[in-house]
N, C-alpha and C positions, 0 to 999 in steps of 0.2 A: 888330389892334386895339391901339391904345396901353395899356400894363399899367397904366401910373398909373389911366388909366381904370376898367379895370378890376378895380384894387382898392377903388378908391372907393365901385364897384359893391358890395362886398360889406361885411359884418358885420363890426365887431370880430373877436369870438370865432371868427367863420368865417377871418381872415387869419390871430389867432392856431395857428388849429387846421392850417391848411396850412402855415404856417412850421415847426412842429414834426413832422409829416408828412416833411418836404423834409430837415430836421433827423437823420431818424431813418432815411430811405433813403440820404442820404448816406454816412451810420455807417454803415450797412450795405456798400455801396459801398466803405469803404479798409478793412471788415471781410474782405468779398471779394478786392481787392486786394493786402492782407495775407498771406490763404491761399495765393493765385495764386504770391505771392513765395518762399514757404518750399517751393509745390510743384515750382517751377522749379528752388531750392536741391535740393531731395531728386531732382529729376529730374538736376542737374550732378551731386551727389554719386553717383547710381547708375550714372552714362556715366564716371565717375571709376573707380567699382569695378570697374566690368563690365570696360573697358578695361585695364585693370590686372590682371585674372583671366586677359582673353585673354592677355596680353603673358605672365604664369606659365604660363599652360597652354599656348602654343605652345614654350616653353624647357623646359617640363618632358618635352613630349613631342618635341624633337629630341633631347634629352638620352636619353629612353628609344631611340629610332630609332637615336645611336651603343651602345647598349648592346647594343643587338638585334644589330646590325652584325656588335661585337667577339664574341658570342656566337658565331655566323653564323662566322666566322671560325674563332674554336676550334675549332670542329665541324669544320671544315672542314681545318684544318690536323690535328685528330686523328687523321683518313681519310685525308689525303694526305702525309705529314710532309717525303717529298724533294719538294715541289713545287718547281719549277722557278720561274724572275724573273718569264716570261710569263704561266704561270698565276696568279700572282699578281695583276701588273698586271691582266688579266683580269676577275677576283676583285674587287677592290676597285671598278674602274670600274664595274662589273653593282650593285657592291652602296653604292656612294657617292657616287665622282663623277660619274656620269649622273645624279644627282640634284640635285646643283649645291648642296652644303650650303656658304654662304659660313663662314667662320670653321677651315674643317676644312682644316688642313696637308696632311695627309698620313698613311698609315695602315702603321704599322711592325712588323716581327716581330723580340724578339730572341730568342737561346737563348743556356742558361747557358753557361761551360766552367768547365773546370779547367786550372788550372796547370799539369798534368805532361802533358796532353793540346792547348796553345794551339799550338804548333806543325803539330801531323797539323791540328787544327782549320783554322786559315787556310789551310795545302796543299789543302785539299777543296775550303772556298769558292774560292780560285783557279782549279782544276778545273773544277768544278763552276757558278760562279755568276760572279764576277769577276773576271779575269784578277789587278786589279791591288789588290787586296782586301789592306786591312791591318787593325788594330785604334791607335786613339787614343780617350784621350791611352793613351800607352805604360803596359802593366800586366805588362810580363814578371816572371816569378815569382809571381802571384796568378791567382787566379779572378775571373769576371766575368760580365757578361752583354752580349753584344755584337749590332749589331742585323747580318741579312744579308737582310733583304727591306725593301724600302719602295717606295711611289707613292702619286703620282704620281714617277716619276722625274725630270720637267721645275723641277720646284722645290726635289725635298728628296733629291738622290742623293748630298749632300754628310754627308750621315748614315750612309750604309752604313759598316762599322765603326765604329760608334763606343759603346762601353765605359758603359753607363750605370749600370753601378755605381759609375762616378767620381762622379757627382754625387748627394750625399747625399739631395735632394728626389726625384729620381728611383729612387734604389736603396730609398729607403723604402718610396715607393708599391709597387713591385714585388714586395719582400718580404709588404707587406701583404695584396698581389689572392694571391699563391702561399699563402700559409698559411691564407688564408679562405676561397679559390675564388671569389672573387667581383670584379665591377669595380671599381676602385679608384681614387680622383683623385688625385694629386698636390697639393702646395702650388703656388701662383703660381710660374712659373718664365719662363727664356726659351730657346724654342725654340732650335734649331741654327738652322732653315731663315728665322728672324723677325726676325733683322737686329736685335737687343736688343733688341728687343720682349718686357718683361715682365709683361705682362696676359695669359699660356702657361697651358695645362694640357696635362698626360697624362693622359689616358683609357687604362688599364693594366686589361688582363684575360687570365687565366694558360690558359696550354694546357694539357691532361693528357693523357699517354697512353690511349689508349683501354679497354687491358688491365687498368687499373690501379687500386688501392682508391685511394677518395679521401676516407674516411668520418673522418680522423683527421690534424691538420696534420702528422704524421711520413709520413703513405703521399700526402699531398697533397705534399710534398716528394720523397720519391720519386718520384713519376709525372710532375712537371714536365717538360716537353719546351721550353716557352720562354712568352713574351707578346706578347701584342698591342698596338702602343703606340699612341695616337689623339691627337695634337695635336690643341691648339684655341686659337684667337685669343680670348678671352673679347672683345674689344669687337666686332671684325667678328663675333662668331656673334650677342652680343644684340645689336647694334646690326643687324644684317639683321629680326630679329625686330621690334624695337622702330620698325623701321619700316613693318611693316604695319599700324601702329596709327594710325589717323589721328587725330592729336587734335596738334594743334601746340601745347596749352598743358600737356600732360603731360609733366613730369620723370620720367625713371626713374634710377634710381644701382642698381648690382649690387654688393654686399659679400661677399667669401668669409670667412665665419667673423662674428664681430663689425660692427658698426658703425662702424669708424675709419677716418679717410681713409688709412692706411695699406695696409689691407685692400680700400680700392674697387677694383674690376676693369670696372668702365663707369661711365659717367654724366660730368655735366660737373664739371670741375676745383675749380670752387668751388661745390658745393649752393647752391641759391636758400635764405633764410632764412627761417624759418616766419613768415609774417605772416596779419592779420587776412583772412581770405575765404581762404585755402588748405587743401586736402584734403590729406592725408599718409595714405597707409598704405602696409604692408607686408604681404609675402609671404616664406615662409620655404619652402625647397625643400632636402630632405632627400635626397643619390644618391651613390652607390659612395662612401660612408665619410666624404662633407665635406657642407657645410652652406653655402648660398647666402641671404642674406637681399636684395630686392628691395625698394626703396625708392621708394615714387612719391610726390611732388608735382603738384598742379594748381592753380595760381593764376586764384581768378574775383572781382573786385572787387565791394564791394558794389553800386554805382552801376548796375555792368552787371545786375545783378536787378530790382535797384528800379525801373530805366526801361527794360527792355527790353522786346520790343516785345510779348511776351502780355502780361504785367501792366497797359500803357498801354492796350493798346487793348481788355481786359477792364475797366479803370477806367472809361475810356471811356462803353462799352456798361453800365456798371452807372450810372453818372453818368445816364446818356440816361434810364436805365429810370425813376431816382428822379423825375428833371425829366416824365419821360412819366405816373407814377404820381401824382406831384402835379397836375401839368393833368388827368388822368383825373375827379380830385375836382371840381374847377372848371366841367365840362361842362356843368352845368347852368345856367352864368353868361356861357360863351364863346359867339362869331357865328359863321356861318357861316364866317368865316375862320380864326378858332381850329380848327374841325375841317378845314378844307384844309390848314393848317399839320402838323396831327396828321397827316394822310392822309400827307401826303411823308416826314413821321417813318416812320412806315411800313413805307414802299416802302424808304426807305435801310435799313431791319434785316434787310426781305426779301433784300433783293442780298447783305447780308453773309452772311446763312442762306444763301443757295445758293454763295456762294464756300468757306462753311466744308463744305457737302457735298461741292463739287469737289476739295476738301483729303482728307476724310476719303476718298474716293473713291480717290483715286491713288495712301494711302497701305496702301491694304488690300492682305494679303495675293493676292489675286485679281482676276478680274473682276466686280466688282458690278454686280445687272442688277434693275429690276421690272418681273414679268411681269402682263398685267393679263387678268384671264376677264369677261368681259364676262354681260351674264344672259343672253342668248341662247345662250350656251357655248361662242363662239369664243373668241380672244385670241392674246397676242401680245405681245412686246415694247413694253414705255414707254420705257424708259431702260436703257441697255449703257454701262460706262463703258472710257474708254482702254484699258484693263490687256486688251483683247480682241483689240486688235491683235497686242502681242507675244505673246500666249497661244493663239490661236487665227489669229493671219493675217488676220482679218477686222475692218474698221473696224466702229463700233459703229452706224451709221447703215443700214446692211447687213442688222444684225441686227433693228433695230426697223422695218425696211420688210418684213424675210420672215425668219421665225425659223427657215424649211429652210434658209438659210445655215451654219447650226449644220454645224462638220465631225463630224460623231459616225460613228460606227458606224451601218450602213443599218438593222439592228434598232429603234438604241436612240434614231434619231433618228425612225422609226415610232412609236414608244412617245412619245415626246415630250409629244405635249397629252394623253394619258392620264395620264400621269404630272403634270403640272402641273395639272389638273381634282382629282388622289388628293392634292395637298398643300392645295388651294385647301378641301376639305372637312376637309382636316384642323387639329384643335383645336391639333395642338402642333407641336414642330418637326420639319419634315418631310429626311430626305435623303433621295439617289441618288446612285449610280457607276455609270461606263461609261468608254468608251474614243472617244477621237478623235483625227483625225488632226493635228500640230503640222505647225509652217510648214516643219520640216526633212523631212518627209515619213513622221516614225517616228511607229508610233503611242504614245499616252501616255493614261494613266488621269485622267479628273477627278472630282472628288468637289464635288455640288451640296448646298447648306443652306439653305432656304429659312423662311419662316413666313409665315403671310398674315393679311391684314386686309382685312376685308369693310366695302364701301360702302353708301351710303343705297339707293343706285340698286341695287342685287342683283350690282351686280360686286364682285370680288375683287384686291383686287393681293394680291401675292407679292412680297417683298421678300429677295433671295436673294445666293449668291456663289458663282461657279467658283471651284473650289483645285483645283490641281493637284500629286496624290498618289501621282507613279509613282513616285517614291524611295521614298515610304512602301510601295508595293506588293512592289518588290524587294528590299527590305528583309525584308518578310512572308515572300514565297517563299524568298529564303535562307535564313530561319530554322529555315521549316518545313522544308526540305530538310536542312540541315544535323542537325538534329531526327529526321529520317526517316533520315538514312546512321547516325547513331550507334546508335536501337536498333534497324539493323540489323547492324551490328556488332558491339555488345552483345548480343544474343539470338542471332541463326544461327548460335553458331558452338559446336563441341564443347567448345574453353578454360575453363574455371571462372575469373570476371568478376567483382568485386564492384564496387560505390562503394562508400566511408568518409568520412565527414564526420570531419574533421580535427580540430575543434574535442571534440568528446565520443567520436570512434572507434568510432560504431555504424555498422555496414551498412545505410546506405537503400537499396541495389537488387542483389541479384544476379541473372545469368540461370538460364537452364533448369539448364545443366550444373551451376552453379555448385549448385543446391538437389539434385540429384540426386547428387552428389559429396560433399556434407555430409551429406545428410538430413534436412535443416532445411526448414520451407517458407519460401516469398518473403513470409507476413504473417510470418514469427515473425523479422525481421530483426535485431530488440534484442538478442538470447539470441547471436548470432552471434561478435561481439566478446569477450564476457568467456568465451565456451564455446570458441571454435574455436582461437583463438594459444596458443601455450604460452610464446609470448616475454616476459619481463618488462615490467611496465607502464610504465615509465621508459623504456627502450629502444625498446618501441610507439610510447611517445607522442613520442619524438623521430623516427624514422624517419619517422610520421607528417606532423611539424611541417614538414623537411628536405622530402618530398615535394610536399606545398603550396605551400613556397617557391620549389616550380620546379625543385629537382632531379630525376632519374631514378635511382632503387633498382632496387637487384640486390642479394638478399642468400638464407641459405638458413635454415629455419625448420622448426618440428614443431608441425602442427595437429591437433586432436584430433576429430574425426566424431563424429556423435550416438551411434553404435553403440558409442563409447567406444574404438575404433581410433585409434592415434597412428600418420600417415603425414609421413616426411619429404619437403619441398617446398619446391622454386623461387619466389622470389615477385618479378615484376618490375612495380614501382611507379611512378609517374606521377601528374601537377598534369592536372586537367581542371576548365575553369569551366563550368558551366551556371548558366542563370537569376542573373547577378549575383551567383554566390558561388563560390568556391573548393572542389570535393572532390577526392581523391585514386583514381585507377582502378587499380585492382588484378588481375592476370594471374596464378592458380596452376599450376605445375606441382607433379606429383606424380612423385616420383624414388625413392620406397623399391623397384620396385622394381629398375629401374635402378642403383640404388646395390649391390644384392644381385648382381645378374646381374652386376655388373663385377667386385665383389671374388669370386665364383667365376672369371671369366675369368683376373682375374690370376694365382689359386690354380691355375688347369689349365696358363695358357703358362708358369710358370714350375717347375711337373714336368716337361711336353712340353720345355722350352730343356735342363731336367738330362738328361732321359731320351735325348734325340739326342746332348747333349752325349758322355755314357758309350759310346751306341753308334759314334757316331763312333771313340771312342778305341779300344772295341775291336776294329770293324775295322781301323787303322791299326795296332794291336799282334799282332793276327792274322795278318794280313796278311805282316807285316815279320818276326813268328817262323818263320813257316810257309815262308820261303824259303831258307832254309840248310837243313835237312832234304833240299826236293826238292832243291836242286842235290847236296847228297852222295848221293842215290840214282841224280839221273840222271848225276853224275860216274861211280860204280862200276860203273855197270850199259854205259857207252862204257869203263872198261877193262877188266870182264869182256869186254867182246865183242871188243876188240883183243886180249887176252890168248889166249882160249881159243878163239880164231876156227875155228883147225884141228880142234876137236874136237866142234864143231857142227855140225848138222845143218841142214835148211834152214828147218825149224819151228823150231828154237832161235834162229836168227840172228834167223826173222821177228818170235818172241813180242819179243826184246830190242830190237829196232826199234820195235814197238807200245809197250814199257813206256817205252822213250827217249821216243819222241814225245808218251805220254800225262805226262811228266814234264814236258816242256818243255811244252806247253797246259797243263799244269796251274801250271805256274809264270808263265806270260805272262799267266792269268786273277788269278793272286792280286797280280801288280805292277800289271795295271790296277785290282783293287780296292783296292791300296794308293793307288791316285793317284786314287780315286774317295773315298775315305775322306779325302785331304787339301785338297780342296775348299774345306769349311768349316772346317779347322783349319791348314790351313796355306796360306792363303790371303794375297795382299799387301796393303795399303792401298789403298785409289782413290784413280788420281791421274790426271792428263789426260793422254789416251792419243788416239794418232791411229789409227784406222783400219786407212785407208791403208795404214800400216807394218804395220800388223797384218796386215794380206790379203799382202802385199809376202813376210810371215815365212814366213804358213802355203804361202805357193805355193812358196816356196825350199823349204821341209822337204816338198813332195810331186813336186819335178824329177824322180826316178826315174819313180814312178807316172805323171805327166805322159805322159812321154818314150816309156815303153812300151807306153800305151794311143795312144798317139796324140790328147791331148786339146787341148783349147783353152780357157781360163779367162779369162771380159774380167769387169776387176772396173770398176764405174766406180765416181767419184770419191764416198768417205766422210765422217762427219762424224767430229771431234774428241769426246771422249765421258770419263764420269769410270768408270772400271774398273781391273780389275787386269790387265795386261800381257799376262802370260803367260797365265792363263787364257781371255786374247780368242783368242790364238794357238792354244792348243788346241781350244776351239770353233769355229773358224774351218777351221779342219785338217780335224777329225773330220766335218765340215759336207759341206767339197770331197773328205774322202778317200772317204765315201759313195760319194758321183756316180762318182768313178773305177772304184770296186771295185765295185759292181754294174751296170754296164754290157750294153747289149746285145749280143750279138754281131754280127760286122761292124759297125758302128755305131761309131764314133767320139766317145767321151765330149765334149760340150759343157756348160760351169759359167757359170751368170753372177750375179755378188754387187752386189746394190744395195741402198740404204738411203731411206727415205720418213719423212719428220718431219712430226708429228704433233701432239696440244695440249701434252700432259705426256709424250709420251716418243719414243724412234727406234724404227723397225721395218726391221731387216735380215733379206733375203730370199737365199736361196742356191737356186738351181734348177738341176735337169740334165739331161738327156734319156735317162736308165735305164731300167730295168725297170718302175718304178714299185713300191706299195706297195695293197694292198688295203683298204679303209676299215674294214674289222674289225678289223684290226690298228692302227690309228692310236696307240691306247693301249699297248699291247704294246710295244709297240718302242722304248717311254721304260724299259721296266722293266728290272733290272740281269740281265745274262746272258740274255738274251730275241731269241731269235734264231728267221728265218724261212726259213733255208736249210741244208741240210746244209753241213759241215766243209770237202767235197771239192770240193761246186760254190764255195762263197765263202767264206775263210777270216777268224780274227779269233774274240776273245772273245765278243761279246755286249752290251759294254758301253759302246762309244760313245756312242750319243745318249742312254745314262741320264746319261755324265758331263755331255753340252753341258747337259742340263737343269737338270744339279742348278749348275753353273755360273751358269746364265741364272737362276734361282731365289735364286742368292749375291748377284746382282746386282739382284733386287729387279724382273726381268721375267718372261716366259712363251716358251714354246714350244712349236710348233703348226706343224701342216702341211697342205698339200693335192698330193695324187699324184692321175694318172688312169693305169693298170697298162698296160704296154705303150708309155707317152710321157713318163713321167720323173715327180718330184717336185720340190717347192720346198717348204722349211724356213725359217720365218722364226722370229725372236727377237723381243723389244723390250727395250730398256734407256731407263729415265727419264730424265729429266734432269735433271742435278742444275749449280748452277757448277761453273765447272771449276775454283775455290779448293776447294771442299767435301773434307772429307775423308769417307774410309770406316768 
């Protein structure tokens, strides 16, 4: 209908009153428009931040990843200190380059020296690691720190020796990580391996000795064994990062310290200038001792808000509504063609309502689906959207012709329409979880949310969405599990356990032991703290602080028991997070009375070291007085008998025979205890001694015996060994002269000497084909003067195998035998092993 027309049609006051109508929905409309604009602005400004968060938080945490590393490292070098180039290489690869961090050099160890020691130093490395191993730039006559490990070797082997106390930015960082204990960065530098490339850092973190206090920067100097150096390319590391940020119109720029272009270590050469429509923020990243400020730009023109394409086409659609809202009024003046004009109006808003559902649809986290119950109380899928393919495998047309398509679990796809009947009566919102199978063939958990709304007709829809929650579930069961090993760890076990919250140093949990060992119960936790340390509070609360931080304590203390008992105790400390906080776990031992029982030990071995001492000396003084005597009794009693030969009878000659003879056994027994007595006092140094030559001696010094027994002695081949010389020679002797001298009759003595190595020591075995020895006697027969045979049948002191023992005893072995009587015996020893530099 022509409009002229149809205003003509109407009233004054009725045209004025639609004009102002049309007037006031308009406003409304770039009122809308307006909002749309600033929301699109707040929507660029939060894809500005958020992008910007990630870009800090993925550089904050590869930054933490080499720290963990060089940690990882220490540790590792504190456990192994000679490790070899390979273990190394090894090492690094497991723990970096298979990781493919771009930016990262190469991962170096130096250790300190000394000046009056650089010489034996590089001789070792040479040895040791590389042939052709020097130190530059040249530092002869000073100390230094030089590096002797590095990889990858392909890029950066041009480093090994090289002196990085030369260079003042690098010998700073290093003294810093050494006296603090902590990882340390460097100033901007340029690498060896970087080709001038001055946009460098080191990543420096100090190794300790294992053994060693480290609680004070003089015993943290002390115990330095060397550091860890971690090059880094600052623009390849954030520039790797900075491109997994999709946003082609974000600037980033990295500053180390300050804001001046002096200071940039990324970003481009000349900053974009702050102009009208650009986001600017920063990020400040605080790590091993320096400070990173991150500077982002994002340029969005105004034009690009004002006409893009939500705002237009919500302008649009608000424009439509005004001109729809205005004709609305009019309806009662328009033909039949004004409302078919209307109708198409319509349909076009209809289309776009269902374009903006297929929008919202593909942008949901899941598969959106409405199920509908009909009143008869079947039903069945309406609508399944896309997201059901890659989630499930199955098109959504699939779903809405037969909802057994569903891959569930057999149970929980049974359960199915009971479950959607229990949401369809339900008033609020309704879930479910179960388990179905994905297109990879593994099963995975989903989690349904539905809410429904009821029809005129007595049906229901359901208006729902699949999410899929297995991450979330493995997440759950790690927790719990992880939750479940700790108090079982905490609780089973004998240890006295506490937690301390670090922050005020009260005990929130100890176990069983722990309350049982105090006497305190597990509510009365508070009293714990100020009652049970006896440690100064300053001192607590630092030890404390340090342990939180992440170090490990080991120190020794005096706690005091409900009972009012002060026991001294062990206490090794530890950083444990739970529940999103930091507390400190604590391990007692109790050592009073171990501490007691040792200083009686020392107080007994060192009477028992005096009291041998003394008897030592007075057998050797014994001994050595008591032999001039008998030789002047048995000198005079052979020239009585040569003198007065003729006027003896044949009992006189016999008795002066018996007192001769009892003179000389008496005298043979008191020079073997004199050489039994010099054992441990006159005894040589150890020193590397073969065998061999040993067995070679004792068989030389028994050729008679050999010869006139008719024997045979096969020694085979021995080891080299750290002893004293002579006394192997005489255990070795007294060993073979055994086997000779008790032999069977007719029988032809056979010896045979072998040696069997073992984890910590040698076991030499001597065997022979004798008499053998009775097993009751086993013991006996080490003792001094302890003999199993008369004078007449087998001659000798008594005192041989006491000396080989007390020998093998100097020597820090045993020995021990097995005989079977009538087929001979075999005597073994063992001596440890010691280098064969060691001394005695």
């Amino acid at each position: 209908m022509n409009p002229s027309l149809l205003l003509r049609s109407l009233r004054a006051g009725q045209v004025l009153f639609l004009a102002l109508l049309l007037a006031m929905t308009l406003a409304a409309s770039l009122f809308i428009w307006w909002a749309e604009v600033q929301r699109e602005e707040a929507n660029a400004r939060s894809d500005f931040e958020r992008n910007t968060d990630q870009m800090f938080s993925a550089l904050s945490a590869r930054l933490e990843i080499f720290q963990a590393i060089l940690r990882a490292g220490a540790g590792t070098w504190a456990e192994y200190p000679d490790m070899g180039v390979n273990e190394w290489n090894t090492f690094v690869q497991r723990a970096l380059l298979d990781a493919d961090y771009p930016g990262v050099d190469g991962l170096a160890v130096a250790v300190p020296i000394d000046a009056r020691q650089q010489q034996a130093f590089v001789t070792d490395i040479r040895q040791r690691l590389w042939r052709n191993f020097a130190i530059y730039p040249d530092n002869t006559g000073r100390s230094g720190a030089v590096i002797t490990h590095i990889s990858p070797l392909s890029r950066a082997a041009k480093a090994i020796g090289f002196d990085i106390s030369s260079h003042p930015g690098r010998w700073q960082a290093a003294q810093l990580a050494r006296d603090t204990g902590k990882t340390t960065l460097s100033t901007p530098l340029s690498l060896i391996t970087s080709g001038g490339e001055n946009r460098s850092f080191l990543l420096i973190h100090p190794i300790y000795r294992p053994d060693y206090p480290i609680a004070t920067v003089t015993q943290r100097r002390d115990a330095l064994f060397g550091w860890l150096l971690l090059g880094l390319h600052a623009q390849t590391l954030v520039g790797n990062i900075a491109n997994t940020v999709k946003d082609p119109l974000l600037d980033i720029s990295v500053y180390s310290g300050s804001i001046t272009e002096s200071n940039r270590i990324y970003g481009a050469d000349r900053p974009r200038r702050l102009e009208a429509g650009m986001f600017e923020t920063r990020r400040v990243l605080d790590f091993a001792g320096s400070r990173w400020t991150l500077l982002a730009h994002r340029h969005l023109p105004r034009s690009a808000l004002w006409f893009g394409a939500a705002p237009l086409i919500l302008l649009g659609i608000c424009i439509a509504l005004s001109l729809a809202v205005t004709a609305a009024t009019t309806l009662l003046l328009v033909s039949r063609e004004q409302s078919r004009q209307l109708a198409l109006q319509a349909m076009g808003q209809l289309s776009r309502t269902e374009r903006t559902l297929a929008g919202v649809t593909a942008s949901a986290p899941g598969t959106v689906f409405q199920w509908q119950r009909r009143a008869d109380g079947s039903g069945g899928f309406t609508f399944v959207s896309p997201q059901a393919i890659p989630m499930f495998g199955i098109a959504p047309e699939s779903l809405t012709a037969d909802w057994r398509h569903l891959p569930f679990a057999p149970e929980e796809l049974q359960a199915w329409p009971q479950a959607m009947a229990a949401a369809a009566d339900s008033q609020d919102e309704w879930q479910m979880e179960g388990r179905y199978r994905a297109v990879d063939g593994g099963l995975r958990w989903w989690k349904c949310t539905a809410s429904s709304s009821p029809g005129d007709d007595g049906s229901v829809a359901l208006n729902g969405i699949f999410v899929d929650i297995t991450e979330q579930k493995d997440a759950q069961r790690q927790l719990a599990e992880r939750e479940r090993t700790y108090r079982e760890m905490f609780e089973r076990t004998s240890a006295v356990k506490v937690l301390i919250d670090p922050e005020n140093g009260e005990v929130i949990d100890a176990n069983a032991a722990a309350c049982s060992y105090y006497g305190y119960g597990a509510d009365d936790t508070k009293r714990w703290a100020s009652q049970v340390s006896l440690m100064a509070e300053d001192a607590l609360r630092d030890v404390l602080a340090r342990s939180a931080g992440g170090e490990q304590q080991f120190f020794r203390s005096r706690h005091r028991l409900l009972s009012g008992d002060v026991r001294e105790v062990e206490v090794h400390m530890g950083p444990v997070r739970m529940n999103g906080r930091q507390y400190v776990h604590a391990i007692v031992h109790d050592v009073t009375d171990r501490e007691h029982y040792q200083a009686e030990l020392v107080e007994k071995s060192a009477k028992l070291e005096t009291s041998n001492a003394e008897l030592e000396q007075f057998s050797y003084v014994a001994s050595h007085d008591l032999q001039e005597p008998l030789r002047t009794i048995a000198s005079f009693l052979q020239l009585l008998e040569r003198r007065y030969d003729d006027r003896l009878d044949d009992d006189g000659r016999q008795f002066i025979g018996f007192a001769v003879d009892a003179a000389s056994r008496l005298q043979a027994m008191i020079q073997d205890l004199l050489e039994y007595s010099r054992v441990g006092t006159r005894g040589r140094p150890f020193a590397a001694t073969d065998m061999d030559r040993v067995c070679s001696v004792a068989q030389g010094n028994l050729t008679r015996a050999t010869q006139e027994s008719g024997a045979s002695i096969i020694a085979e081949p021995l080891p080299k060994v750290m002893a004293d010389e002579v006394q192997m020679v005489s255990l070795l002797q007294n060993l073979m002269g055994n086997g000779l001298k008790y032999r069977r009759e007719n029988v032809a003595p056979q010896i045979r000497i072998w040696a069997e190595e073992e984890a910590e020591r040698w076991v030499f075995s001597v065997a022979d084909n004798g008499i053998g020895i009775e097993p009751q006697y086993f013991d006996r027969i080490f003792l001094v003067f302890q003999r199993l045979h008369t004078r007449e049948k087998f001659g000798g002191t008594g005192i041989g195998l006491a000396l080989c023992r007390k020998i093998v005893q100097r020597h820090g072995g045993d020995i021990w035998l097995d005989s079977v009587p009538g087929q001979g015996t075999t005597f073994h020893f063992s001596l440890p092993k010691r280098s064969l530099s060691e001394a005695a």
